[in-house]
VEXVO-945504 format. One record per residue: residue in one letter; x negated, y, z of N, C-alpha, C, O in turn. Coordinates in pm, whole numbers, padded with zeros to 5 digits, always signed. Layout:
N
aXYZXYZXYZXYZ;...
***
This chain:
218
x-00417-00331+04758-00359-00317+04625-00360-00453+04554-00443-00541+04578;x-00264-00463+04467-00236-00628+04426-00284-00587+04300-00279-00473+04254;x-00353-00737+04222-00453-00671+04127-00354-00764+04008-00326-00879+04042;x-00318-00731+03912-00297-00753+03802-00354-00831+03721-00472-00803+03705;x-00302-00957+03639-00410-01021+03554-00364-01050+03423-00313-01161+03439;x-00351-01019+03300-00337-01054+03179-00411-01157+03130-00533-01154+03124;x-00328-01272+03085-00404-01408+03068-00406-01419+02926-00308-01418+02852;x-00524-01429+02895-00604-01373+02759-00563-01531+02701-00538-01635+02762;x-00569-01488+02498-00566-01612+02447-00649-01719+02475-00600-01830+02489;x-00767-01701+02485-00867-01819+02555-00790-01893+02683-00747-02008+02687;x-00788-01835+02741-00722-01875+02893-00584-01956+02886-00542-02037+02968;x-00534-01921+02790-00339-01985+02779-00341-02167+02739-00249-02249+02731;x-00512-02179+02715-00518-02319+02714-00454-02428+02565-00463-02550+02551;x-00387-02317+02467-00300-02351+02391-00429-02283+02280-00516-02201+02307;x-00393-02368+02120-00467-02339+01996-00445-02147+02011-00360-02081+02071;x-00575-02103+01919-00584-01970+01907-00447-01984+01818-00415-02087+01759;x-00350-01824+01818-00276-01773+01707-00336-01736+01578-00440-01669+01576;x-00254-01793+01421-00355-01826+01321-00383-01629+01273-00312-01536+01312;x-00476-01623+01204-00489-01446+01159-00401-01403+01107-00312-01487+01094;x-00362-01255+01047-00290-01229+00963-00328-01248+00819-00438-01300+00798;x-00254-01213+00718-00315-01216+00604-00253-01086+00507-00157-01111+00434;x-00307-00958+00509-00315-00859+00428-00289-00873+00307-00337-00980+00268;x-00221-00800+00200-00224-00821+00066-00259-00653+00021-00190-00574+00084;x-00336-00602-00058-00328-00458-00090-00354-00469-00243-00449-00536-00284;x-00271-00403-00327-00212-00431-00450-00187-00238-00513-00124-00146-00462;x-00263-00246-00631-00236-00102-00684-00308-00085-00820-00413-00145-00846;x-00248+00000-00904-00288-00011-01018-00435+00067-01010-00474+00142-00921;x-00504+00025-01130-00664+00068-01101-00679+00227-01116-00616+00278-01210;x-00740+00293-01050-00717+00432-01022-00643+00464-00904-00636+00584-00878;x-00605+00411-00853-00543+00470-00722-00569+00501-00602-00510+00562-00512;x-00689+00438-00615-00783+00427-00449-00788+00308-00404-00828+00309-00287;x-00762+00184-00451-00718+00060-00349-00873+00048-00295-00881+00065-00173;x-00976+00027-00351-01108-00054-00353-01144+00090-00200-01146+00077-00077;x-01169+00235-00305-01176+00280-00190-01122+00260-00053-01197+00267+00045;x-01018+00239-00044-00933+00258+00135-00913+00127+00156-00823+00107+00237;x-00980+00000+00099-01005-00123+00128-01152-00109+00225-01159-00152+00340;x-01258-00045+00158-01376-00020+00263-01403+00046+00370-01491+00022+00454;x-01310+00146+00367-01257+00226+00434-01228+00159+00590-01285+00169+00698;x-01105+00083+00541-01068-00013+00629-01143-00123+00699-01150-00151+00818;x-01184-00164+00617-01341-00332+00670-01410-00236+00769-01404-00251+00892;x-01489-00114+00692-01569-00032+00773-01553+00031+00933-01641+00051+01017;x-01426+00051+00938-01388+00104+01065-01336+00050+01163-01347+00080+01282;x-01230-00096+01074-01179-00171+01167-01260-00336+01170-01226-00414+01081;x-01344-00374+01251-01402-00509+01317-01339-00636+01309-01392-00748+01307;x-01203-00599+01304-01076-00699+01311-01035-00735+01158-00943-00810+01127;x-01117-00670+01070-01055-00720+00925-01144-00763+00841-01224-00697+00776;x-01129-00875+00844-01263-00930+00723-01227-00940+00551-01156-01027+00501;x-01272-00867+00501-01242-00887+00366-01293-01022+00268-01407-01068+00252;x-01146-01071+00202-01210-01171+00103-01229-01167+00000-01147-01140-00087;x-01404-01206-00023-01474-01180-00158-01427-01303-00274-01446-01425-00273;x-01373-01233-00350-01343-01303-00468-01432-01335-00589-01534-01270-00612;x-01387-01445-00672-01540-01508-00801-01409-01420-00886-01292-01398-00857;x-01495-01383-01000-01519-01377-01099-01595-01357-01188-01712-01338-01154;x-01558-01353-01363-01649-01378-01446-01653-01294-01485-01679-01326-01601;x-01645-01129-01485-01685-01025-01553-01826-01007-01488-01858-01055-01380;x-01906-00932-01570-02005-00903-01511-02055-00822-01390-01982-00736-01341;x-02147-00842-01354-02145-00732-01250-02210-00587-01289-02302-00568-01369;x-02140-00492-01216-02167-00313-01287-02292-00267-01221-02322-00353-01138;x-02370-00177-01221-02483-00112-01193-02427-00090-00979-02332-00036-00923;x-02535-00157-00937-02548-00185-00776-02489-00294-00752-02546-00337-00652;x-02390-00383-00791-02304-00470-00751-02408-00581-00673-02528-00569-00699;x-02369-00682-00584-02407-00735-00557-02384-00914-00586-02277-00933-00642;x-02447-01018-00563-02386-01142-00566-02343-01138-00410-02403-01106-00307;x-02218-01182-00436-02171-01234-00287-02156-01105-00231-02155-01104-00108;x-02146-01001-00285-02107-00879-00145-01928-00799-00207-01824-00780-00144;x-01958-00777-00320-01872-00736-00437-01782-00844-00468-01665-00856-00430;x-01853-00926-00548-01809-01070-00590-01887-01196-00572-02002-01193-00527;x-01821-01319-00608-01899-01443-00621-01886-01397-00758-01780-01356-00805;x-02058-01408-00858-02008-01364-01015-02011-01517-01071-02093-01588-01014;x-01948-01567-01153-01978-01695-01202-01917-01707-01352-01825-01627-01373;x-01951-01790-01456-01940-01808-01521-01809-01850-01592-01753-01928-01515;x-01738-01835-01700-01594-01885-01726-01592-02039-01728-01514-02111-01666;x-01700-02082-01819-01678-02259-01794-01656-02302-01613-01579-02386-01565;x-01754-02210-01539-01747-02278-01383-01602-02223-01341-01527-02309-01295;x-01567-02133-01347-01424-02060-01299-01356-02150-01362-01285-02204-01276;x-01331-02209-01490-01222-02322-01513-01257-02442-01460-01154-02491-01414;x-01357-02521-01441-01345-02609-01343-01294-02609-01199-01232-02695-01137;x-01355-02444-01152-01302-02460-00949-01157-02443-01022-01140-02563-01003;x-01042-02405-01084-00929-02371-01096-00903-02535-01107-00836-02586-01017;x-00943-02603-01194-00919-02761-01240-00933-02850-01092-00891-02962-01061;x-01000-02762-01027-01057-02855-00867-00937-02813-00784-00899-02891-00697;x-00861-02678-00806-00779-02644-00689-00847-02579-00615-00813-02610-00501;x-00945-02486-00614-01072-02412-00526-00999-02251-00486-01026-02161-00406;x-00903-02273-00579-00844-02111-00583-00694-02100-00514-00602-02163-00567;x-00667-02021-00399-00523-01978-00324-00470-01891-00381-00355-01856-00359;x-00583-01819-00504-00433-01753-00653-00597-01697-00755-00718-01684-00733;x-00490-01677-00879-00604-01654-00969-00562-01575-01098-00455-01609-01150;x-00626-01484-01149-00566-01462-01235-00641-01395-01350-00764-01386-01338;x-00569-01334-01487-00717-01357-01621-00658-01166-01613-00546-01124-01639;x-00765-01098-01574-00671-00945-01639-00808-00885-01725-00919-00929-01696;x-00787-00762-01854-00877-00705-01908-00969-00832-01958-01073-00783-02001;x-00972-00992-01971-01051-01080-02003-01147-01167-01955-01220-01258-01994;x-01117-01099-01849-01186-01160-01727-01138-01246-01603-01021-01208-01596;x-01151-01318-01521-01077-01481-01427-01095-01350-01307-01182-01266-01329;x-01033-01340-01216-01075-01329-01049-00956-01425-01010-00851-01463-01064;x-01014-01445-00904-00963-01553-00776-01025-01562-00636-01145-01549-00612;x-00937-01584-00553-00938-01617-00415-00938-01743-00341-00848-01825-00322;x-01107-01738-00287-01129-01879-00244-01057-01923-00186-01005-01851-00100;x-01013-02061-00197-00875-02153-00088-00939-02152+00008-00915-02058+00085;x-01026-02234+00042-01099-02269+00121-01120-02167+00252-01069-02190+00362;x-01193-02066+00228-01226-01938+00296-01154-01889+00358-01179-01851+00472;x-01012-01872+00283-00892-01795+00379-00858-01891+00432-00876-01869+00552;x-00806-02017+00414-00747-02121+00493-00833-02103+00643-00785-02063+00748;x-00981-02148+00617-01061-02149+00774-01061-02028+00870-01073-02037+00992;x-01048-01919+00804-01071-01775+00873-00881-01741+00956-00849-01678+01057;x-00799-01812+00859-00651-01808+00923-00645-01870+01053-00580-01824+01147;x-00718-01983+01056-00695-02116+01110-00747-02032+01256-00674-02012+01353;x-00887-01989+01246-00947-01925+01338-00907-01835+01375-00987-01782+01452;x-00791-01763+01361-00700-01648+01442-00798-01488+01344-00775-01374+01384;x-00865-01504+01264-00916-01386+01212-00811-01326+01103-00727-01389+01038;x-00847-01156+01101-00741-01119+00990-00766-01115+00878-00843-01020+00869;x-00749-01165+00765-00808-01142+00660-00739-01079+00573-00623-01112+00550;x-00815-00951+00491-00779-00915+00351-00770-00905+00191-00859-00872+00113;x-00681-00931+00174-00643-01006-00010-00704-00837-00096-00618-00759-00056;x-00773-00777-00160-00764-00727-00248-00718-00752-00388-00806-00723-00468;x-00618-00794-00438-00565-00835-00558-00427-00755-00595-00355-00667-00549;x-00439-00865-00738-00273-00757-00806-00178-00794-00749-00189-00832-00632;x-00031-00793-00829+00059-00815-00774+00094-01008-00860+00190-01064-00806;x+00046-01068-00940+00064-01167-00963-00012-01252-00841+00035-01353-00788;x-00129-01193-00809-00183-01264-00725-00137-01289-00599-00171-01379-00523;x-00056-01201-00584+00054-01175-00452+00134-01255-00466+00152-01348-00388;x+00183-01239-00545+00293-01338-00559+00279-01510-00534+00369-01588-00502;x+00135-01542-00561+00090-01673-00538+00053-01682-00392+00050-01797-00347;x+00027-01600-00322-00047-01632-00196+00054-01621-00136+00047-01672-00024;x+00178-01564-00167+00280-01573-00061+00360-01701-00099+00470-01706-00044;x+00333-01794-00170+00389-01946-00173+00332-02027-00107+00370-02143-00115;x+00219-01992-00018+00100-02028+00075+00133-02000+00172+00181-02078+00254;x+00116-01882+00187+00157-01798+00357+00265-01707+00339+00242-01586+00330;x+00366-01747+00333+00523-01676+00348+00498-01512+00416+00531-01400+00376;x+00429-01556+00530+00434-01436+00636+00342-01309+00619+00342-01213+00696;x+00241-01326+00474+00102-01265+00436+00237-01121+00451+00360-01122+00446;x+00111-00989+00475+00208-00857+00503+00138-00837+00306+00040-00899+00262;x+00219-00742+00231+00228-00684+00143+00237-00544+00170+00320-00496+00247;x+00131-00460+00092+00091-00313+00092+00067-00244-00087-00002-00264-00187;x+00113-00206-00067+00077-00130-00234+00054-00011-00259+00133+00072-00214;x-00039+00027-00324-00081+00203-00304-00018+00259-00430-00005+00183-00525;x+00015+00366-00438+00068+00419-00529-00028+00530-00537-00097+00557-00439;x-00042+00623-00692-00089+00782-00742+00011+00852-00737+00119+00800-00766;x+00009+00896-00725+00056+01072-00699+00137+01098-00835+00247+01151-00818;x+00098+01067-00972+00162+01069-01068+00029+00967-01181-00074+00906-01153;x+00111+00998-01327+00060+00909-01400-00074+01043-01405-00192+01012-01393;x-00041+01149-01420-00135+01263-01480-00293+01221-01412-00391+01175-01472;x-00278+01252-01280-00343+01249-01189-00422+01099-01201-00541+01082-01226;x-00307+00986-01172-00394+00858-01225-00483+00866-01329-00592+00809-01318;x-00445+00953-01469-00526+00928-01579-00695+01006-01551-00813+00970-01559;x-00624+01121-01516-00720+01184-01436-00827+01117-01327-00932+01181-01320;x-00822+01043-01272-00872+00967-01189-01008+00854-01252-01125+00839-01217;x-00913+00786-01367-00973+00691-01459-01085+00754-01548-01186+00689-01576;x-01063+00905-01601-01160+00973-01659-01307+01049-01583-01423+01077-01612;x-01211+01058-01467-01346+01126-01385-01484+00989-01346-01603+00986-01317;x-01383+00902-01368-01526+00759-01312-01599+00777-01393-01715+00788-01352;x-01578+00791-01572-01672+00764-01678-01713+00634-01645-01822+00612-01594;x-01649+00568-01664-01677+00429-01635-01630+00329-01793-01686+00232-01844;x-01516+00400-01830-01452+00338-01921-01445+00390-02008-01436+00509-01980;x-01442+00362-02192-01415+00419-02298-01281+00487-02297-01222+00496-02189;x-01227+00538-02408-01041+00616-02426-01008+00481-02425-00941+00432-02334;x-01064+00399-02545-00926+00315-02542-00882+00209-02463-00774+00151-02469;x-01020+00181-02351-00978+00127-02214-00929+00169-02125-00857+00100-02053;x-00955+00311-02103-00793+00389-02034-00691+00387-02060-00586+00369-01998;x-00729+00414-02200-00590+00365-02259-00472+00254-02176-00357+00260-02133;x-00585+00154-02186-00516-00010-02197-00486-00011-02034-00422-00110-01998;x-00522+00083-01929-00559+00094-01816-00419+00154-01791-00350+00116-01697;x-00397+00205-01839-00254+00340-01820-00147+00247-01865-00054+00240-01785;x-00138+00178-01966-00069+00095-01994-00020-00061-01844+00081-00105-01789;x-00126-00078-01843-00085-00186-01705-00087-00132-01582-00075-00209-01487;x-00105+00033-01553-00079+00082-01445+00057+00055-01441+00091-00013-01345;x+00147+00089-01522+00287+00138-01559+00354-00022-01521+00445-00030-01438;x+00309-00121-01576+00342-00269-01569+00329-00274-01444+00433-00245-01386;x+00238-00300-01373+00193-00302-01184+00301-00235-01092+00368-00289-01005;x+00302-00111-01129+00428-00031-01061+00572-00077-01053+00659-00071-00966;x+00566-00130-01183+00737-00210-01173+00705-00288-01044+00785-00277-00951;x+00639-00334-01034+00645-00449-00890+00641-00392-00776+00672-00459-00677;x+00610-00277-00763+00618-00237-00586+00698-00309-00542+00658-00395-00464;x+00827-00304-00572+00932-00349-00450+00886-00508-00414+00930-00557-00310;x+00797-00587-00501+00760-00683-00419+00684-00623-00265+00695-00721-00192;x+00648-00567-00224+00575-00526-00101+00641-00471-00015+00726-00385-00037;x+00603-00522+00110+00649-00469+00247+00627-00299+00230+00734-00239+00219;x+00549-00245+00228+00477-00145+00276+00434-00041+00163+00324-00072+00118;x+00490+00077+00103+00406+00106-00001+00291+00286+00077+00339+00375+00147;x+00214+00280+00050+00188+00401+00010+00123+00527-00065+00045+00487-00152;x+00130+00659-00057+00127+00717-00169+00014+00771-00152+00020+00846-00055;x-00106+00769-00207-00273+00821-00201-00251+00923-00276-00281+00910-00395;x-00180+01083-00222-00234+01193-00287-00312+01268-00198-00347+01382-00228;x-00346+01209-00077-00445+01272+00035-00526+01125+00111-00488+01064+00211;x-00648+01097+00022-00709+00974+00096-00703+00969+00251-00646+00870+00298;x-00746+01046+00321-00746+01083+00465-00595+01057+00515-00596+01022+00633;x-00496+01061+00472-00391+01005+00484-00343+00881+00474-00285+00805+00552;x-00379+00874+00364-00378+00724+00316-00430+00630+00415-00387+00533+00479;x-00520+00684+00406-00630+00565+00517-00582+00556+00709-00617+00479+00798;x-00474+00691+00704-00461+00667+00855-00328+00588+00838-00302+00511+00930;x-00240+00596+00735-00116+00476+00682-00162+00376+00711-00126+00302+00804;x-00244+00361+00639-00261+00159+00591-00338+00140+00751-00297+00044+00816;x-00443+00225+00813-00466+00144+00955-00347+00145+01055-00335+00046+01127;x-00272+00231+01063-00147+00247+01130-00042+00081+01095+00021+00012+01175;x-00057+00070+00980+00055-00087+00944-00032-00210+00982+00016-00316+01021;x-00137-00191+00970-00222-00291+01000-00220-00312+01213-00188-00411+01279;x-00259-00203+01249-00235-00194+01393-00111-00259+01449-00107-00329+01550;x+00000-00221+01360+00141-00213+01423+00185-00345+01404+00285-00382+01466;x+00113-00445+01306+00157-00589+01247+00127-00678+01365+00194-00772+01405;x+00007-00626+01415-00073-00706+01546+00034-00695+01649+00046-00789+01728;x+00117-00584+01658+00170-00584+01787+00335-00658+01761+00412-00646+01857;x+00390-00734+01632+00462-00816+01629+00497-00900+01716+00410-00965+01773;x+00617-00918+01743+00687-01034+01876+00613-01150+01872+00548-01188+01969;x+00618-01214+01758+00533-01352+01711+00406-01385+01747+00366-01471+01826;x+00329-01281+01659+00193-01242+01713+00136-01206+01848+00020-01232+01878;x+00213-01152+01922+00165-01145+02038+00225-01289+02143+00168-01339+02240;x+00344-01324+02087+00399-01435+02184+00327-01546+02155+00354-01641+02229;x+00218-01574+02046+00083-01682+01978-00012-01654+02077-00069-01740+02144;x-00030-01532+02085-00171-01498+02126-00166-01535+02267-00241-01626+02303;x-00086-01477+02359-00063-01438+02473+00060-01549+02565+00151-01522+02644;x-00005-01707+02495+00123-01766+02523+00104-01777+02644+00213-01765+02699;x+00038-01791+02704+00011-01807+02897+00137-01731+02945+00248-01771+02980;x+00061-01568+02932+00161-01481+02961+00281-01473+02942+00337-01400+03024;x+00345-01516+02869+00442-01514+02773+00551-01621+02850+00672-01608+02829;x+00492-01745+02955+00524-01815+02953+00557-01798+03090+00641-01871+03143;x+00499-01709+03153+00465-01674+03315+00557-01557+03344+00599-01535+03458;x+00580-01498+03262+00675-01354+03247+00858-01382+03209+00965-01341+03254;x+00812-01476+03102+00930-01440+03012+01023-01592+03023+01129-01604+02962;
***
């Protein structure tokens, strides 16, 4: 029997293929944070990137697991340094995405994931053209509001203000590749690993990875 050999990226002798770069974008209440851990948790292949900001941190949060927490004077200097691949001020508070971090983890063929809005999207794709875009949507506004009240997390009139920039966020879907609709998490979560799976198996991506083969075949 003649034995078969698939010549692995190591082997093709050529630089690793750079990672992907995820974007997941949704107004607050929708599940993003949930079916972001969801995702890290199950899939090995996705490293999530922890972002600074200056709000405080909430009851369990961690330094460095949640967020980098840092101060507004220091958040306007790394912005003044260029430290940030997008950034942005929402509810009064800075978050941003280390340059640095995603650049090395790309470089190294790892996948990495953006948890941010849609402004922030919009900046990282003047960076990496090719980043995939995902956006979760609620089921309705009802249900969203519903969602925001059951946390008890927030006063009325920060739901308020919450319901208000849900509505703003949504205008932007059509920036995104990919949307989907979280009225069954368990669903949701087999969507977003399903687009994530299916991105890997891209012509590009595999003709990077697998250039040996690629070269021996085709």
């Amino acid at each position: 029997m003649t034995e078969h050999t698939v010549i692995s990226p190591s082997e093709s002798g050529l630089p690793k293929a750079p990672g992907r770069l995820y974007i997941i974008s949704a107004p607050s209440g929708a599940g993003k944070t949930t079916l972001v851990r969801m995702l890290v948790e199950s899939d090995p292949g996705v490293h999530l990137s922890i972002s600074s900001t200056t709000r405080p941190p909430r009851a369990g949060e961690q330094q460095g697991k949640e967020y980098h927490f840092t101060s507004e004077p220091e958040f306007l200097k790394m912005i003044e340094r260029g430290e940030f691949l997008e950034w942005a001020k929402i509810y009064n508070n800075y978050y941003g995405t280390p340059k640095s971090w995603v650049e090395t983890k790309n470089r190294e063929g790892l996948d990495i994931l953006l948890e941010i809005d849609w402004q922030g999207a919009r900046q990282v794709r003047k960076a990496f053209p090719g980043a995939i875009g995902i956006f979760i949507l609620p089921p309705s506004i009802d249900i969203l509001k519903a969602r925001l009240i059951g946390r008890g997390a927030d006063a009325k009139d920060v739901i308020h203000r919450r319901l208000e920039s849900a509505r703003d966020e949504m205008r932007h879907v059509s920036e995104f590749d990919y949307v989907i609709i979280n009225d069954d998490l368990s669903r949701a979560f087999r969507e977003i690993s399903l687009i994530i799976n299916a991105s890997r198996l891209q012509y590009m991506t595999q003709r990077q990875r697998y250039a040996g083969l690629f070269s021996t075949l085709c």
